[in-house]
N, C-alpha and C positions, 0 to 999 in steps of 0.2 A: 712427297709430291711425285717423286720419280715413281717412286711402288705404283702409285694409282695411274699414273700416264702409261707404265708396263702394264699394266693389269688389263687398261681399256685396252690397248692395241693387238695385246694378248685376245682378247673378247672378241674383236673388230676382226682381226683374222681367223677366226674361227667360224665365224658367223659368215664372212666372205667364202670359206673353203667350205661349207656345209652348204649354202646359196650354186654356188660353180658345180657341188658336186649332183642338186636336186636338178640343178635346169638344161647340167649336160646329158644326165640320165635319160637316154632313149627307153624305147621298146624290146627293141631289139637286143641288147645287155642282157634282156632276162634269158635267152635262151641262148647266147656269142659260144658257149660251149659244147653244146649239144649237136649231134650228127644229123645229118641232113635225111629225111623220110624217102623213101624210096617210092618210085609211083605204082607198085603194086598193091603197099598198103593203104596209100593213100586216095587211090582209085574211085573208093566207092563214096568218101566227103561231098565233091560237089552234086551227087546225086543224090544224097540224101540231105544236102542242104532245100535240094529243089524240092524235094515230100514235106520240108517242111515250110516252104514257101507256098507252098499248094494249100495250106492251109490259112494262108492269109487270102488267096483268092477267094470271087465269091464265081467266076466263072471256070472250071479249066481250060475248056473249049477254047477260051477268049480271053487269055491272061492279060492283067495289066502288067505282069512284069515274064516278058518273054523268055525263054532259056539262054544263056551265054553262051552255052556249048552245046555239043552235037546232041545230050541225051535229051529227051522230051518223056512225059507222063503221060501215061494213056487213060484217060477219064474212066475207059469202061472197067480197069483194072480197081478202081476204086470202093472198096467193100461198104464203106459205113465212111458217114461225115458228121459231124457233132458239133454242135453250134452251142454258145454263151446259154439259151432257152433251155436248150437240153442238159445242160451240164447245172444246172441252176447255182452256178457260183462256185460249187463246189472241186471244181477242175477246171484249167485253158481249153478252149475248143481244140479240136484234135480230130485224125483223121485215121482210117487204118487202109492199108495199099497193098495188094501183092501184085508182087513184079514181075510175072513167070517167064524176063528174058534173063533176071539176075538170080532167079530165085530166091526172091526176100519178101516177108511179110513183115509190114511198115506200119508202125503206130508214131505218126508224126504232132507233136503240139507246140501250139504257138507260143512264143513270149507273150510277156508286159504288153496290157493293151492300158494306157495309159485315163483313157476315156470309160473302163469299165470299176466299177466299186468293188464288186469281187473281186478279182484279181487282187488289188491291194491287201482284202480281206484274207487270202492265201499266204499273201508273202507277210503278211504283220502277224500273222496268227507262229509265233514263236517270240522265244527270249534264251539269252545265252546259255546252255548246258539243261536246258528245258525236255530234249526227246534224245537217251540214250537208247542205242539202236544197233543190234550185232556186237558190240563190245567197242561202239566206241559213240560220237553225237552225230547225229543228222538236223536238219532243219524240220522244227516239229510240222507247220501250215503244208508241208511240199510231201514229205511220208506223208498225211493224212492224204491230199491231192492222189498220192498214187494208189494207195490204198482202195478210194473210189472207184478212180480207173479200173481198177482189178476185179473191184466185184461188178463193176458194168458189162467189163470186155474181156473177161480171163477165158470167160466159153468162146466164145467168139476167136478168139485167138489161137484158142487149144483144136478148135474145130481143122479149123484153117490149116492150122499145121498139121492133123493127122491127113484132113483131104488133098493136101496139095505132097505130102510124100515126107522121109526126112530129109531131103537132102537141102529145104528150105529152112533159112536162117531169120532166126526172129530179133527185128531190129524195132529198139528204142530210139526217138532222135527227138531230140527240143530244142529252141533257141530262149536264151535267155531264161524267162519262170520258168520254162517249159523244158527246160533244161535239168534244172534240178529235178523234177516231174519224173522227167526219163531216168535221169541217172536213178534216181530211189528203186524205180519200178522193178528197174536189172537187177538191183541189189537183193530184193525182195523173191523176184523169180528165180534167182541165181540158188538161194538159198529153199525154194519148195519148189522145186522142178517135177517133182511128181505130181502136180494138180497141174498144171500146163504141160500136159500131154506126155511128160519125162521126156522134154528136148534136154540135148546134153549144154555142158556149158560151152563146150564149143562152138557152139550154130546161135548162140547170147551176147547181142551187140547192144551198147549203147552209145549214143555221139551225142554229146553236149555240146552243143556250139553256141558261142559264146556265155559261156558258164556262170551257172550261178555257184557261189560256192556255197555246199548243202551239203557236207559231212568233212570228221575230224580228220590229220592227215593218215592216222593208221588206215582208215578205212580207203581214202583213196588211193592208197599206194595197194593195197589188197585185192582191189577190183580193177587194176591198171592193166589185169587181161581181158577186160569184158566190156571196160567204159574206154570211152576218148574223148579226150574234149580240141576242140578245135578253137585255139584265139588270136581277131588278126590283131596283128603290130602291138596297138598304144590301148587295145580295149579298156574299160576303166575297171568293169564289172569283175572279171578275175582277180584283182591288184585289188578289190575295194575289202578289207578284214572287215571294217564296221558290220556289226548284223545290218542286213536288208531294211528290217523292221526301222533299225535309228534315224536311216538315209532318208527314207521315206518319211516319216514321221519330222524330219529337222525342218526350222524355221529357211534355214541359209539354205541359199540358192549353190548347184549342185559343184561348179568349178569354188566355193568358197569352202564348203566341204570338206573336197577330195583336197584342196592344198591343209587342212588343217589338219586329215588326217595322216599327211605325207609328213610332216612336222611332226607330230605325237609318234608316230610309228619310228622316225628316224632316232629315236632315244631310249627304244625299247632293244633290248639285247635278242640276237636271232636264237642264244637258247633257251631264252623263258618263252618264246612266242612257240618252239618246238614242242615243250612241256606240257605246255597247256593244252589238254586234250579237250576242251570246248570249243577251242579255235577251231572256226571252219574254211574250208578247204576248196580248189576248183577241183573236182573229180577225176579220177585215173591218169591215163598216160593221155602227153600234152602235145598237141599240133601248132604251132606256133607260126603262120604265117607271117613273115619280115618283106617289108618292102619299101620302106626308108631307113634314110640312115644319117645319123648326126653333123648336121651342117650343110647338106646336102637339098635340095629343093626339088620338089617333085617325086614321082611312084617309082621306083622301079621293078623289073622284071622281078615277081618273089616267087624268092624260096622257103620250104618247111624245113621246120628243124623238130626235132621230136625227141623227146625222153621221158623216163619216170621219175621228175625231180623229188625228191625227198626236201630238202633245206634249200631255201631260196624259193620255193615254187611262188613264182608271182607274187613277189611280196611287196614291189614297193610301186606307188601310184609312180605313175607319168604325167607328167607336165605339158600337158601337149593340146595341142587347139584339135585335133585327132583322136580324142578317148572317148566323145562319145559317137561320133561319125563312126570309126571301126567295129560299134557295135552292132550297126544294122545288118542284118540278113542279106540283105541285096548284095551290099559289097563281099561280105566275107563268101558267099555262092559265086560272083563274079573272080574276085582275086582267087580263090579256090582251082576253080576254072583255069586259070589264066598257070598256077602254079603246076596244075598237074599236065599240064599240054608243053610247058616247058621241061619238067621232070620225064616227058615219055621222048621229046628228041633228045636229049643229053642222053636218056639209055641209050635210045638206036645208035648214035654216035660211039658212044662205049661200049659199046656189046661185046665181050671175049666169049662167055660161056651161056652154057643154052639156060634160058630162063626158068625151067624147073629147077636145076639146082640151084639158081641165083635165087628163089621164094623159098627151098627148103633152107640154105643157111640163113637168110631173114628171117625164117622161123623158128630157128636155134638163139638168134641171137635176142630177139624179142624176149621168148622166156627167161633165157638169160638176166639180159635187164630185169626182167620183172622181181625176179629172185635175188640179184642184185640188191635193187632197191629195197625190198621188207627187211634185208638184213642190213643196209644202210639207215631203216629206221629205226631195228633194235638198236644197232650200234651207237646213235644220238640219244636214249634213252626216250624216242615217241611213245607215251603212255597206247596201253595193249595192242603194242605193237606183234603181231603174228610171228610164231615161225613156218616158215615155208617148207611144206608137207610136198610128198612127192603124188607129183599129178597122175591120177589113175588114164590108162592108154586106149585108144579110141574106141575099143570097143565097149571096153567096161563104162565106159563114160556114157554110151548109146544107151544105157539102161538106168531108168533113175531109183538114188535110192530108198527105197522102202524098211519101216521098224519090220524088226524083227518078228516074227509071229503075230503081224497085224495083218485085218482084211483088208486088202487094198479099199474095198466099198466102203470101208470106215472110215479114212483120208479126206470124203467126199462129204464135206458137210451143206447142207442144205442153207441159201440166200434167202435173209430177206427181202431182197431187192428183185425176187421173180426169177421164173426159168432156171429152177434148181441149178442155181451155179453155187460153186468153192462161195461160205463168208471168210472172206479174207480177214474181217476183224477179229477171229476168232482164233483163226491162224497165228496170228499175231499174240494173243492174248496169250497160247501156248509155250512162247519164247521172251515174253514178258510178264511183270506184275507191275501196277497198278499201284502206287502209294495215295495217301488221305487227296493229295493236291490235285489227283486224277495224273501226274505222271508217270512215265513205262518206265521200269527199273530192270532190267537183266537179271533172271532168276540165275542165284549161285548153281544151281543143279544142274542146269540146261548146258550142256557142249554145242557151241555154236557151229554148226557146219562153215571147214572151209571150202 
């Protein structure tokens, strides 16, 4: 009788310290380590949150959701606008922008339109280890999404960027779906840069905000120079492992969900979750807006914290009345805002050295980290996890690579989608095969560019 009265009480505090540990768990835990972003690189986030708020408008002229900060869009900069009609299901509506005060050409697409069938049709069109992709998984519905994209708007972009000069940077940005969307596209132009124009990968941005997680972790830690994801506080959507397809697809309503999956995940060991190369991922390197704090009531002044997490990245839900409110665009554009106009008086107040050097050592250290990180994810054993190859120097990068003893005009394959542009599906079938089930396998022959 004593055994079993020990046993329960043994049980009863275990169950108490596992409860204390899920409901003390903030947001903010997930990145308590991590060095605070500086506001040079974080500069261009609320500005390109707002490109992608521009795409929920149906007026610029006359926005319903005005700017929070100084920067504003200029309508007449706006090249092409693509609506649900044109995209016929098979992409988020999406917009492309160039900025010629920042010099940026901006291909913006919207999240989850919850009232639209397509969209759903995008995010369910996959299942777990279903599209291997570069040498590791992606989400198959969001790769095809971009793929689209590419053969709609690659000329269109390539145009753009030979007329406007190079010293113009070409930027991916999504929220939410539209997130994954971008991140693929970067991934995909990162690796054929020669059919868009030969921009180098340096002038190759993408910004995921509030991220869908849409490739395995070697791959996000590989593109942690090109992508960024930006997520405020308690979001749910980075923290959520479940495939998209399940969430969508469950009977249970969405807080009964997320605590079941907070429960099943907290008994899974953090190095078979590493292991497992189908596990998918929020993409690159992490912006982590914080502006509460445990026990505490109300916003405060937030700060970004930012790293290339390998182990830990956003692994465990939040309990919070807060996870799905920090997903909207509005706020994370507004706290954005709010964190970068703090980060620019704390510099002036700290200012020792002149700020060219202060953005050339933030540029040592960045790579750093990045290199860092891939060899933090050999060192964990992340299935084809990369080794970090020494990056070719600004000028050699200005030129993209081409095969050897190939005509360039032979690169250029002729669309069926009109207006001889790149098939991008064809592109792709180059770097893949094809099995009985209609899945892409990674040809053993092929060297994957890093």
């Amino acid at each position: 009788m004593s055994f079993a009265c020990g046993a329960e009480c043994f049980l009863c505090l275990g169950c108490c310290r596992w409860a204390w540990k899920r409901c003390s768990y903030v947001g903010s835990d997930d990145s308590i380590t991590w060095p605070l972003a500086t506001a040079d690189e974080f500069e261009p986030i609320p500005r390109i949150c707002r490109a992608i708020l521009a795409v929920y408008e149906e007026d610029l002229r006359n926005p319903k959701f005005p700017p929070s900060g100084g920067y504003c869009m200029n309508p007449d900069w706006v090249i092409k606008r693509v609506t649900y009609e044109l995209t016929e299901g098979n992409s988020p509506p999406y917009l492309i922008y160039v900025d010629h005060e920042t010099h940026e050409i901006i291909l913006a697409i919207r999240g989850l339109n919850l009232a639209k069938e397509s969209d759903y049709k995008v995010l369910l069109d996959n299942k777990l280890g279903m599209q291997m992709f570069d040498g590791g998984y992606v989400h198959h519905g969001l790769l095809k999404a971009a793929i689209w994209l590419l053969k709609h708007e690659s000329e269109t972009l390539k145009q753009l960027w030979i007329d406007n000069g190079s010293s113009y940077k070409m930027i991916f940005a999504g929220h939410s779906l539209g997130s994954g969307v971008a991140s693929l596209l970067a991934v995909v132009v990162v690796n054929h840069r020669d059919l868009l124009g030969g921009i180098p990968r340096s002038l190759l941005r993408a910004y995921a905000v509030a991220p869908a997680r849409c490739m395995s972790l070697n791959l996000a830690v590989k593109y942690a120079d090109v992508i960024y994801s930006v997520v405020l506080q308690d979001d749910f959507l980075p923290r959520t492992a479940t495939p998209l397809e399940d969430i969508f697809e469950s009977l249970f309503c969405l807080p009964c969900l997320l605590f079941g999956i907070c429960m099943r995940d907290t008994f899974i060991p953090e190095g078979r979750k590493l292991r497992d190369p189908r596990r998918l991922y929020a993409p690159g390197r992490m912006y982590h807006i914080v502006e509460r704090k445990f026990c505490r009531c109300g916003r405060f002044p937030p700060e970004v914290r930012t790293a290339i997490p390998v182990d830990g990245r956003f692994e465990h839900i939040v309990l919070s009345s807060n996870a799905t409110s920090d997903h909207g665009i509005i706020w994370i554009e507004r706290e954005a805002e709010k964190a970068l106009q703090k980060m620019r008086e704390s510099s002036a107040e700290t200012m020792t050295t002149a700020p060219t050097v202060q953005k050339l050592e933030r540029l040592k250290t960045l790579e750093e980290e990045h290199k860092d990180a891939i060899e933090r994810a050999r060192s964990l054993n992340v299935p084809h996890a990369v080794v970090p190859q020494k990056q070719p120097n600004a000028d050699s990068d200005m030129v993209a690579p081409k095969d050897q003893g190939q005509d360039p005009s032979s690169s250029r394959l002729k669309s069926s989608g009109g207006g001889g542009g790149t098939n991008w599906d064809e592109v792709v079938e180059k770097l893949f095969n094809r099995n009985e089930s209609g899945e892409l396998k990674l040809k053993k022959d092929i060297t994957v560019p890093n």
